[in-house]
C-alpha positions in Angstrom: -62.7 -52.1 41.3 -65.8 -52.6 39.0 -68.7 -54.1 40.6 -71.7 -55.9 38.8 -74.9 -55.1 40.6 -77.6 -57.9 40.3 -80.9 -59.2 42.0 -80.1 -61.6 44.5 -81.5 -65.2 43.9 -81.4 -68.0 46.3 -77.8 -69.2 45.6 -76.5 -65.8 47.5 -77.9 -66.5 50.6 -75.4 -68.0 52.0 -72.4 -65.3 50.8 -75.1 -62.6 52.1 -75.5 -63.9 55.5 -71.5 -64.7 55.6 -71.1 -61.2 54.8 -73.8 -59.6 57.1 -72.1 -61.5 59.6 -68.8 -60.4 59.2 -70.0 -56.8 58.9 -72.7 -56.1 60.8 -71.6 -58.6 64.0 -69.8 -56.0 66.5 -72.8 -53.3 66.0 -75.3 -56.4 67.3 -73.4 -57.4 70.6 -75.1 -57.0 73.7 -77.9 -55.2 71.7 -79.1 -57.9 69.9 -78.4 -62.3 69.8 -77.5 -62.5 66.2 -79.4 -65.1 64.5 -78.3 -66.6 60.8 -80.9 -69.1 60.4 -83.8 -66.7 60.9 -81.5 -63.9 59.0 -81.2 -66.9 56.0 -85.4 -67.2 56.3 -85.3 -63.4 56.1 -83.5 -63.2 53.1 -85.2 -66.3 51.0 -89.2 -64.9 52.1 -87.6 -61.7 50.0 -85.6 -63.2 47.6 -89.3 -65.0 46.9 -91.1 -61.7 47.0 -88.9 -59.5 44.8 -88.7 -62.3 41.9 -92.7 -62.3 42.6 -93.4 -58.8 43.4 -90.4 -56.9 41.8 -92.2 -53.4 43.0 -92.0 -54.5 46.5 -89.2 -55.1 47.8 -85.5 -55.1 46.3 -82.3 -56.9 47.4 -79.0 -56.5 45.2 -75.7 -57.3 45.5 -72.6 -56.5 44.2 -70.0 -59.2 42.3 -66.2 -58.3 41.3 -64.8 -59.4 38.5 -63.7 -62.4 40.1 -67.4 -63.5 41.0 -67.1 -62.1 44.7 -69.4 -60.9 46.7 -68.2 -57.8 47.8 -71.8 -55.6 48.7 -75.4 -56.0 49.0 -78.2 -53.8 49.5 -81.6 -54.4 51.2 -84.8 -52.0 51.0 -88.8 -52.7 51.2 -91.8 -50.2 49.6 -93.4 -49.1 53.1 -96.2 -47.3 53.5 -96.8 -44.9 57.0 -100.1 -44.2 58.3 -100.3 -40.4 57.9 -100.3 -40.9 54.3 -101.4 -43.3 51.3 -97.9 -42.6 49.3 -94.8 -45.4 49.9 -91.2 -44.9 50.3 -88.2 -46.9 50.1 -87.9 -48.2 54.0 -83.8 -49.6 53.8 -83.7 -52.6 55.8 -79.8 -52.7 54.8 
């Protein structure tokens, strides 16, 4: 399978959450009450940042050749108080 690796824009959000909810639900139960409305803010406030800000923050995902979403990818520029350097903090 070939994959096409793009920035997200706002038209994924819905696909994303879809699949962050399919994959990530049974690792959330009874430690955390999965939310897809404040996951969809989550992912728009970045989606806003990294078209802004492309050093930032960065949020891919992956297309077949059919046009479906099949991957994403979700990672932040953090910084850590024993140092003035950043890293890449993956949020996803």
């Amino acid at each position: 399978m070939i994959l096409r690796w793009t920035r997200a824009v706002g038209s994924d959000i819905e696909e994303i959450t879809q699949l962050g909810i399919q994959y990530f639900q049974q690792d959330l139960t009874g430690i955390y009450t999965p939310d897809p409305l404040n996951y969809k803010y989550c992912l728009t406030r970045q989606i806003v940042e990294q078209f802004f800000n492309p050093n930032a923050c960065l949020l891919m995902i992956a297309r077949d050749q059919l046009e479906k979403l099949q991957a994403f990818t979700w990672a932040d520029r953090e910084s850590v108080p024993w140092a003035s350097e950043h890293h890449c903090g993956i949020k996803i």
